[in-house]
C-alpha positions in Angstrom: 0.0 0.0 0.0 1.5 3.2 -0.7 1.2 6.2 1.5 1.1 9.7 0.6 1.8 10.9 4.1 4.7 8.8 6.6 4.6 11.4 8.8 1.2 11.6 9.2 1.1 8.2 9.1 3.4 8.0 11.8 1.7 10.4 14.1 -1.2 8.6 13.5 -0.5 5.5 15.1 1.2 6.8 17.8 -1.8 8.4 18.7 -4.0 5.2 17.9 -1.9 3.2 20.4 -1.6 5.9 23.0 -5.7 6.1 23.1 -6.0 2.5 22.8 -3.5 1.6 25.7 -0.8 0.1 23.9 3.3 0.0 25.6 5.1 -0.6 22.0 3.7 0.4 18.3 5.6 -0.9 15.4 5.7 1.0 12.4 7.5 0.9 8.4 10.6 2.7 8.8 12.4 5.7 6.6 15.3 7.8 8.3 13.1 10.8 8.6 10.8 8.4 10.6 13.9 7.6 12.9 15.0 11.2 13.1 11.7 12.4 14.3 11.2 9.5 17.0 15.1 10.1 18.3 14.0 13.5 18.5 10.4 12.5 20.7 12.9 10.3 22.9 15.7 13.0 23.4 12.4 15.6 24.8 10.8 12.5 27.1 7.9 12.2 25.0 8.5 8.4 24.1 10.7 5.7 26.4 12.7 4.3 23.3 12.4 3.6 19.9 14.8 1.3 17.6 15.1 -0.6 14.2 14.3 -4.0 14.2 14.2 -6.3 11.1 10.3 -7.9 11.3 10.4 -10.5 7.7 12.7 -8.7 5.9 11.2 -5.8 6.3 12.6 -3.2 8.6 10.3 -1.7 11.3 10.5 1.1 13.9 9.5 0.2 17.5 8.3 3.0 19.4 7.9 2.1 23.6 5.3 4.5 24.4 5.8 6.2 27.8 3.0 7.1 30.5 2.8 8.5 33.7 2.5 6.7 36.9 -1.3 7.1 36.8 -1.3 5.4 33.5 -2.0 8.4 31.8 0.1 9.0 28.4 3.3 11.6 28.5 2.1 12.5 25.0 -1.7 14.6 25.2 -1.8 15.4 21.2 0.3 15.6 17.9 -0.5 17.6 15.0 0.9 17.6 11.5 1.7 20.9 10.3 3.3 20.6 6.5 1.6 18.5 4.6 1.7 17.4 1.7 -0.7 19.8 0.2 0.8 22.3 2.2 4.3 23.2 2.9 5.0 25.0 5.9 8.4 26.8 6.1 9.5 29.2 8.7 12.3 31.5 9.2 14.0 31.1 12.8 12.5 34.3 14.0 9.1 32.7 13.0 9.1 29.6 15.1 6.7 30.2 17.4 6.1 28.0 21.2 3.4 25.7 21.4 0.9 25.8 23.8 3.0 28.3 25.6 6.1 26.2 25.8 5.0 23.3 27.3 4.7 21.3 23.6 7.5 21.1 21.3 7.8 21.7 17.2 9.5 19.2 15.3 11.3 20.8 12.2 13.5 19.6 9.0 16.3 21.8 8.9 19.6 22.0 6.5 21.5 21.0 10.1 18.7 17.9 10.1 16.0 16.9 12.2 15.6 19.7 15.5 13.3 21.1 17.7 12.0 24.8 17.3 13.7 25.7 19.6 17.4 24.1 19.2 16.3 26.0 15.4 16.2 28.9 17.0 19.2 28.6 18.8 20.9 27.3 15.9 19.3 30.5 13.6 18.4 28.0 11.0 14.7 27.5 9.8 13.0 24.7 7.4 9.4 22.9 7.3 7.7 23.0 10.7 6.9 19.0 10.4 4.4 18.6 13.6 3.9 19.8 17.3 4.4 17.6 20.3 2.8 18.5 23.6 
């Protein structure tokens, strides 16, 4: 099946497995995939995630991460470039999310970052999602 969207796609069943419960969701792998998840685990927002080789096909595990009242770490994700719809941003335009408490996930010339490791690093690039 072919996919228009991995990021989305990835975001999506994150959010599938968080609401449904789930410790670890395994996903198709790309090396933006891997950036963005090594960029989740470096925040806190997911316990670990790794390659493994599932049939010949490689896969990404994601362990999920909740609090100690079972509640996830993770309270919503939202694409912001899509496919559709590019989203670039200078550094100076990288805005907080929900007042600094969420994170931005961005593609930069310096490679996968945070908005605000961007804006330290005065680079910009496509805002791919928000974390909070």
């Amino acid at each position: 099946m072919s996919m228009s969207d991995p990021i989305a796609d990835l975001l999506t069943r994150i959010r599938n497995a968080l609401n449904a419960g789930h410790e670890v969701v395994e996903i198709p792998t790309s090396r933006l995939k891997e950036q963005v998840c090594a960029v989740l685990k470096s925040e806190g927002y997911v316990r670990d995630c790794e390659t493994i080789d599932a049939g010949g096909f490689p896969r990404l595990r994601v362990e999920l991460k909740y609090l100690a009242d079972s509640s996830p770490v993770i309270h919503g994700l939202r694409r912001i470039s899509r496919p559709s719809l590019r989203v670039f941003v200078r550094y100076d335009q990288i805005h907080q999310v929900r007042s600094g408490v969420g994170i931005s996930i961005l593609t930069t010339s310096r490679g996968v970052m945070t908005g605000k490791q961007a804006r330290a690093a005065k680079v910009g690039g496509e805002v791919l999602c928000e974390v909070w």
